[in-house]
C-alpha positions in Angstrom: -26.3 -39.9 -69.9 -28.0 -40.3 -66.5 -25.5 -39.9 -63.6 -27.3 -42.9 -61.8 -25.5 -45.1 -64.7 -22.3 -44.2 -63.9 -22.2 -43.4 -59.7 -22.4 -45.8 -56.8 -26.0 -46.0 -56.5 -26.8 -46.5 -52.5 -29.3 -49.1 -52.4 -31.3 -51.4 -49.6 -31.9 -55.1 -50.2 -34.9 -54.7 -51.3 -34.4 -52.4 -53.6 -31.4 -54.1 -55.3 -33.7 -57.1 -55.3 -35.5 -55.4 -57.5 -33.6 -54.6 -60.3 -34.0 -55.6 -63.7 -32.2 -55.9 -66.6 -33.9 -55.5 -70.3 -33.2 -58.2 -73.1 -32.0 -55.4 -75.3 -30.0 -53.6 -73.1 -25.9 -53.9 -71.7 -25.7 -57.1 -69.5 -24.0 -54.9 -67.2 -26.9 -52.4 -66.6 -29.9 -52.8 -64.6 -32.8 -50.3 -63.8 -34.3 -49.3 -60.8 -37.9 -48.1 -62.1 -36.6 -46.9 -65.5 -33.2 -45.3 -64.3 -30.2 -47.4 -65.1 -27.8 -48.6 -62.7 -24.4 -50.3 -62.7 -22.6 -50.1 -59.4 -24.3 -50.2 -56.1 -23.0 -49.5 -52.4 -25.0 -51.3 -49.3 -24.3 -52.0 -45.3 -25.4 -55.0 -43.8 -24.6 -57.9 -41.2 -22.3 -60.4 -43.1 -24.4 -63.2 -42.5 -22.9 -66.0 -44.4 -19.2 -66.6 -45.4 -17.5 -69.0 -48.2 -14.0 -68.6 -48.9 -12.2 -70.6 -51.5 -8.5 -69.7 -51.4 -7.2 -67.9 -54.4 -10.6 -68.4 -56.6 -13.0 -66.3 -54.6 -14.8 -65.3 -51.2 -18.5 -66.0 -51.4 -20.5 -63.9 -48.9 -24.1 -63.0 -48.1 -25.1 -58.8 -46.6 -28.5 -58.6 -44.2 -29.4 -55.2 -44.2 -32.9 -56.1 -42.7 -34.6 -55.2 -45.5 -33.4 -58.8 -47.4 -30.2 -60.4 -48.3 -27.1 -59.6 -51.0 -24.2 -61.8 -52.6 -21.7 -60.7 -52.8 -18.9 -61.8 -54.0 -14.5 -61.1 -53.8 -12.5 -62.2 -56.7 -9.1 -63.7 -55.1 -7.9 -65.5 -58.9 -5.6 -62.5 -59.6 -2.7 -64.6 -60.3 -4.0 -67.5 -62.8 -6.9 -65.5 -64.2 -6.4 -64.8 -68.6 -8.2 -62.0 -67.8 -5.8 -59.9 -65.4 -2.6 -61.9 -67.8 -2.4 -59.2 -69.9 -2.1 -56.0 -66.9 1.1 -54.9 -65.5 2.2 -57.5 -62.9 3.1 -55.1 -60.1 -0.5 -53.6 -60.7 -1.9 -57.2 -60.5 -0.1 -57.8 -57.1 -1.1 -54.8 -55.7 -5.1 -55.8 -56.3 -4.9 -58.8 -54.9 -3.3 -58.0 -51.8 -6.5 -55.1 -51.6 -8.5 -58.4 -52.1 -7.2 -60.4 -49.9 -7.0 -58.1 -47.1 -10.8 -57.4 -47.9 -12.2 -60.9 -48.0 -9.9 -61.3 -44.5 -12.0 -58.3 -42.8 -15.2 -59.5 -44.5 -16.0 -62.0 -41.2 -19.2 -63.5 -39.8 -21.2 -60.6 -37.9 -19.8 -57.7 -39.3 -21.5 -54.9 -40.4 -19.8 -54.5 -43.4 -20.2 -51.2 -46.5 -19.8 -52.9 -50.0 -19.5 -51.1 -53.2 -19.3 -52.9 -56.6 -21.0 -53.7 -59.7 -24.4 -55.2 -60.3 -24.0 -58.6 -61.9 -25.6 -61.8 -62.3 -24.5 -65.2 -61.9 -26.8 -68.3 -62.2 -29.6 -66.2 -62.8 -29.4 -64.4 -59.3 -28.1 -60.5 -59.1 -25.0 -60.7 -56.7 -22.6 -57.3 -56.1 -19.2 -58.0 -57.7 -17.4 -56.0 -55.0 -14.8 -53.3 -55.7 -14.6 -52.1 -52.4 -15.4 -53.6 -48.9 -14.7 -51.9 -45.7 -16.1 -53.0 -41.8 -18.0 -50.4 -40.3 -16.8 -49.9 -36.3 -20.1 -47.6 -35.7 -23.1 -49.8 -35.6 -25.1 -46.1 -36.1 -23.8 -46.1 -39.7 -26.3 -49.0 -40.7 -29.1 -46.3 -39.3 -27.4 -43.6 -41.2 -27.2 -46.1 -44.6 -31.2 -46.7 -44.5 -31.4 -42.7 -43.8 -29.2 -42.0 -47.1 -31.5 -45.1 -48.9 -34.9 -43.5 -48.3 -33.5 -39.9 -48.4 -31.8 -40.7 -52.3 -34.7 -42.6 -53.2 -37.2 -39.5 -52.5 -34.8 -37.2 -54.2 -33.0 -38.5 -56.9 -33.5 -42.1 -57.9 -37.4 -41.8 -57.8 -37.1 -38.9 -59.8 -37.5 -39.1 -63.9 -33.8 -37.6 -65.2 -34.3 -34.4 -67.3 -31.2 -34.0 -69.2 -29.4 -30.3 -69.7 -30.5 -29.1 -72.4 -27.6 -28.4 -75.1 -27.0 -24.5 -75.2 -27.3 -23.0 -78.5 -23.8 -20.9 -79.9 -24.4 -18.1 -82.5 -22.0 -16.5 -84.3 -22.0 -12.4 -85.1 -21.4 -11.4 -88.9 -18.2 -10.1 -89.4 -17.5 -11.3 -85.1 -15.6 -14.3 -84.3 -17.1 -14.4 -80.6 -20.1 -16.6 -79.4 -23.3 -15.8 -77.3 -24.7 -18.6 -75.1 -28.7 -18.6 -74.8 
């Protein structure tokens, strides 16, 4: 399986723009010139805000390069889906939420981390994780890392290992690895 399906896949507008998704394939995978992806992580200006207590925030990331949504589920407590969790874990991700979607202000620069969907036809980051960044030089680093990854690892076709052979001994119960 290629690693890119699975990791936080550091991405620029742009490129997250330009993701697709096959008609065959998961709904939750994309792929960013043949390599799948899943979850993304990106740093931007918040540039547009919509908060609707206890359903969701609604925001928009700038990173120069284009524009994200992005979005903050808040339904914790009436939602079927987290019903059937353990309440005490429930609480404890909505408060995370809610103190996110509080920090997540007009005019940050704000690092998001979350999956790829779609919603309406439009790709939109269902965020995970969402921190405001203190050191405007971190959006210089975050187009650094972009360009640097792209070059290295997500323009790169993925070789897999290839599976290691055991043979057995007659009459020996140990194993040599070619």
């Amino acid at each position: 399986m290629d690693p890119m399906q699975t990791s936080h896949v550091k991405l620029l507008a742009f490129d997250f723009l330009s993701l697709t998704q096959t008609p065959t394939s998961d709904p939750n995978l994309f792929f960013r010139k043949n390599r799948p992806v899943s979850r993304v992580e990106t740093l931007g200006i918040v540039v547009s805000r919509d908060l609707i207590p206890d359903k969701f925030l609604r925001f928009v990331i700038d990173d120069g390069t284009g524009c994200i949504p992005c979005i903050i589920w808040l339904n914790h407590f009436n939602s079927p889906y987290f019903a059937r969790k353990n309440p005490s874990d429930v609480r404890v991700m909505a408060d995370i939420a809610n103190n996110q979607a509080m920090q997540i202000q007009l005019g940050v620069l704000a690092r998001v981390r979350g999956k790829v969907t779609v919603f309406r036809g439009v790709l939109q980051i269902t965020v995970l994780d969402a921190v405001v960044e203190r050191d405007p030089n971190m959006e210089i680093l975050h187009w650094l890392d972009c360009v640097k990854l792209a070059r290295q690892c997500y323009n790169v076709k993925f070789k897999p290992a290839v599976a290691t052979k055991s043979v057995v001994g007659e009459g020996s119960s140990s194993s040599v690895m070619r």
